[in-house]
C-alpha positions in Angstrom: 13.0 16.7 1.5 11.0 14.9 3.9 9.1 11.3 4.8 7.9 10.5 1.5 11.4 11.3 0.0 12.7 8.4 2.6 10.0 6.0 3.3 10.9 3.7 0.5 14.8 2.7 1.8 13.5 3.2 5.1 10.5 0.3 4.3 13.4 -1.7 2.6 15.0 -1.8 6.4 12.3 -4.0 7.6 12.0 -6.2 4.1 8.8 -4.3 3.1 8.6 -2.8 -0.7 7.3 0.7 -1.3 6.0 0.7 -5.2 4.6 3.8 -5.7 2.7 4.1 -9.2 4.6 6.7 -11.8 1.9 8.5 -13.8 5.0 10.5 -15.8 7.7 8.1 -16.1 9.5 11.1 -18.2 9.7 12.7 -14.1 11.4 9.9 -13.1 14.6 10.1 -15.1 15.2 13.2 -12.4 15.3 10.8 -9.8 17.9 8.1 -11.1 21.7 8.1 -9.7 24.9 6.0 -10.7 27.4 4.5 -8.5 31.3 5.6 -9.0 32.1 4.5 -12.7 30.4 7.4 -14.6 32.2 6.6 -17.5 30.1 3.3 -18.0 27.1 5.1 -18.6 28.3 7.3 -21.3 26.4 4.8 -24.3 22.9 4.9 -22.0 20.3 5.9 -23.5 19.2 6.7 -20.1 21.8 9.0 -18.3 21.9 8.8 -14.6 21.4 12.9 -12.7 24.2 12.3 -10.3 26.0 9.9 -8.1 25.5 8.4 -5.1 27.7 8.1 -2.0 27.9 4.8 -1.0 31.0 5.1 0.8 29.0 7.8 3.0 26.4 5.1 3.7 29.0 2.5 4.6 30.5 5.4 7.2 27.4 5.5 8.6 26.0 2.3 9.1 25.8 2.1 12.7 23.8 5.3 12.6 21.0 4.2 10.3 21.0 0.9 12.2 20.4 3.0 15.3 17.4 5.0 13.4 16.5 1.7 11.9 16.1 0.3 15.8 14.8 3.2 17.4 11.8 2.8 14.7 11.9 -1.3 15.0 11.2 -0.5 18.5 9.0 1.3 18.4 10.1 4.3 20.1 9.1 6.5 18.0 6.9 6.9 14.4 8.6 6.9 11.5 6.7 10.8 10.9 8.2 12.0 13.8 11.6 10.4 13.5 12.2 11.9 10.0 10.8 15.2 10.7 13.4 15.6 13.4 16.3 14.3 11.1 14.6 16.5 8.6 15.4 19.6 10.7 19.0 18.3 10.8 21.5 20.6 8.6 22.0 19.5 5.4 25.7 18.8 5.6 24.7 16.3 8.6 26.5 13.0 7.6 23.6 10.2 9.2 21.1 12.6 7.5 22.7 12.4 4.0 23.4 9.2 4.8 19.5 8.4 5.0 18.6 10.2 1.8 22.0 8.9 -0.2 20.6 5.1 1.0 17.2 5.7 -0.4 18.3 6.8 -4.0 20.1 3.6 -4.3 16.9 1.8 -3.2 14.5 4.1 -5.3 17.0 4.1 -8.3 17.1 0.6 -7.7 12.9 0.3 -8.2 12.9 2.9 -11.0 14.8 0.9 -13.3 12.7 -2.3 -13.0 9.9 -0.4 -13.0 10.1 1.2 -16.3 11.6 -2.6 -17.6 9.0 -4.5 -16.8 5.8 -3.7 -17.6 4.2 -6.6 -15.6 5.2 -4.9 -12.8 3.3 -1.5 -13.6 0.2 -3.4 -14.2 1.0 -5.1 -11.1 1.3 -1.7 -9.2 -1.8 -0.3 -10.7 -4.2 -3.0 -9.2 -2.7 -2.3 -5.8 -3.2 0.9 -5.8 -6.5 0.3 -6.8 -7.5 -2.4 -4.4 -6.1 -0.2 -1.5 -8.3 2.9 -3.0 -11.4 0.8 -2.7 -10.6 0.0 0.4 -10.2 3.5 1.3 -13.4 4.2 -0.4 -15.3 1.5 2.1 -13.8 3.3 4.8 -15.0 6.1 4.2 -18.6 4.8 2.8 -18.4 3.4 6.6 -17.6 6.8 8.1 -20.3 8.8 6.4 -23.6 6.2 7.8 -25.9 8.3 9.3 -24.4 11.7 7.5 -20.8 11.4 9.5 -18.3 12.6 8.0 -15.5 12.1 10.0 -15.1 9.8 13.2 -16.6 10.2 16.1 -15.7 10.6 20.1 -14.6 13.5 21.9 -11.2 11.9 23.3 -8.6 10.2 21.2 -9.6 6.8 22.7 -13.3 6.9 21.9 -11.7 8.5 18.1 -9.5 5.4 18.6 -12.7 2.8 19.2 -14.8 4.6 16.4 -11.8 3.7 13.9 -11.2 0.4 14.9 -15.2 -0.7 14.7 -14.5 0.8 11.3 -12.0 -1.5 10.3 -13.6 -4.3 12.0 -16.8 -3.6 9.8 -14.7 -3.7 6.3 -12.9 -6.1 7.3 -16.4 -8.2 8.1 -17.4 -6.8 4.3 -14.2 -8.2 2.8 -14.4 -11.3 4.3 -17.7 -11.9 2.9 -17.7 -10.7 0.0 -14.4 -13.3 -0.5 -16.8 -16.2 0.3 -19.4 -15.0 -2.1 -17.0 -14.9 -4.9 -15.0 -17.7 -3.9 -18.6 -19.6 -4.3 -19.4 -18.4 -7.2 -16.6 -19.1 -8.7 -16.2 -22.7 -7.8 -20.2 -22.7 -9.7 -18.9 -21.0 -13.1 -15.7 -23.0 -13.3 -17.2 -26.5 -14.3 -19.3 -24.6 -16.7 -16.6 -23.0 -18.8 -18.6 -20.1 -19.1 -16.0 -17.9 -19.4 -18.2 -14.8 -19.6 -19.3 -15.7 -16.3 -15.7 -16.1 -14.6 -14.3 -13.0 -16.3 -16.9 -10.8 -14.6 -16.4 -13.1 -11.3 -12.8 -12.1 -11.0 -13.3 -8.4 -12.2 -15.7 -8.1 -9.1 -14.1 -6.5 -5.8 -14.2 -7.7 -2.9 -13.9 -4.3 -1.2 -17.4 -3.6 -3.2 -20.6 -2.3 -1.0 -22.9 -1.1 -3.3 -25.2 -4.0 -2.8 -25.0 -3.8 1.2 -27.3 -1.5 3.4 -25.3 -0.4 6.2 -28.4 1.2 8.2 -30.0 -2.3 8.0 -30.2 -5.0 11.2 -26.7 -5.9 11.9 -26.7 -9.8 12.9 -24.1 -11.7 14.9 -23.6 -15.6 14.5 -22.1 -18.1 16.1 -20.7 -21.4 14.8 -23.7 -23.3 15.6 -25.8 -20.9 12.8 -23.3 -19.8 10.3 -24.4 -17.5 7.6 -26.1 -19.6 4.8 -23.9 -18.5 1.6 -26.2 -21.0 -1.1 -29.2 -19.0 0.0 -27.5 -15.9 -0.3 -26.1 -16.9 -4.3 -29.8 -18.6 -5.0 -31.2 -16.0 -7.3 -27.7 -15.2 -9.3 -27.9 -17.0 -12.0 -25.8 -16.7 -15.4 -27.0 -16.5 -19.1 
């Protein structure tokens, strides 16, 4: 076991969701766990693999609110943190106690996962909106053939990754405008073509930006004209 095994109870700490996207939902039936009446599961068509210890976690509490501190704190990563509870025996009680708290939080996310199909749609654009950020990112990275970022300390490879970000983040934000613009002009229309390939457009999209072209910085007083930029889209 190790970080990914724990990082969804360990997100549910700080009120954060993990919801990871299940490609084999068959898989996942290996992965859900009851509480102490097993007897009430015996008409499920779903049967649960084990049980969990919640008395354990109750034990325990004011260890994982120690770990849960130490991490709100930032006193150390959540990597490094699990790797060294990780390295703890496996009869350790605050380390079973950690894994024991994040099948009921998993279990918990399973179930309404495979209910609610909503939500796996949900999922799936996440993932895919974070992927295309990624894909920026890394779009970013590779101008002028890099691959990878650049510096020869960790502070100028700190710099180089932040300008990175700032950059997206500059392509995000515009591209938001754009198609916040255009689609204030296609609703009065009711040309629903026209706002159904609006809202399918990402605003993580690059591929009509030239990132070796004349980068321009604006103040208030000559803000970036968005009509002249939308003047020659037009819809059929």
């Amino acid at each position: 076991m190790g970080e990914i095994e724990v990082a969804i109870g360990i997100l549910h700490w700080f009120g954060m969701n993990l919801a990871p996207r299940f490609t084999n939902l068959h898989a996942q039936l290996k992965h859900l766990y009851r509480g102490p009446d097993q007897e009430g599961y015996a008409d499920f068509l779903i049967q649960p693999v084990g049980q969990i210890d919640r008395h354990l976690i109750a034990v325990e509490k004011s260890n994982l609110d120690h770990i849960a501190a130490t991490l709100g704190l930032k006193e150390m990563s959540q990597s490094v943190l699990v790797r060294k509870i990780c390295t703890l025996s496996g009869h350790h009680r605050t380390r079973k106690a950690l894994f024991e708290y994040d099948k009921l939080i998993r279990t918990i996310y399973t179930l309404r996962y495979l209910r609610n199909p909503q939500l796996q749609r949900d999922v799936h654009r996440w993932e895919n909106r974070i992927e295309s950020y990624h894909q920026l990112r890394s779009t970013i990275a590779q101008v002028n053939g890099k691959k990878e970022l650049t510096g020869r300390t960790d502070l100028d490879v700190d710099i180089s990754n932040q300008c990175g970000r700032l950059i997206a983040n500059v392509v995000i934000a515009c591209n938001s405008m754009l198609l916040s613009r255009l689609l204030g002009r296609c609703m009065p229309t009711g040309n629903d073509k026209a706002l159904d390939l609006v809202r399918r457009i990402s605003p993580a999209a690059w591929q009509h930006l030239h990132f070796l072209g004349h980068y321009a910085f604006r103040d208030k007083r000559n803000p970036l004209d968005l009509e002249a930029v939308l003047a020659g889209i037009g819809w059929e």
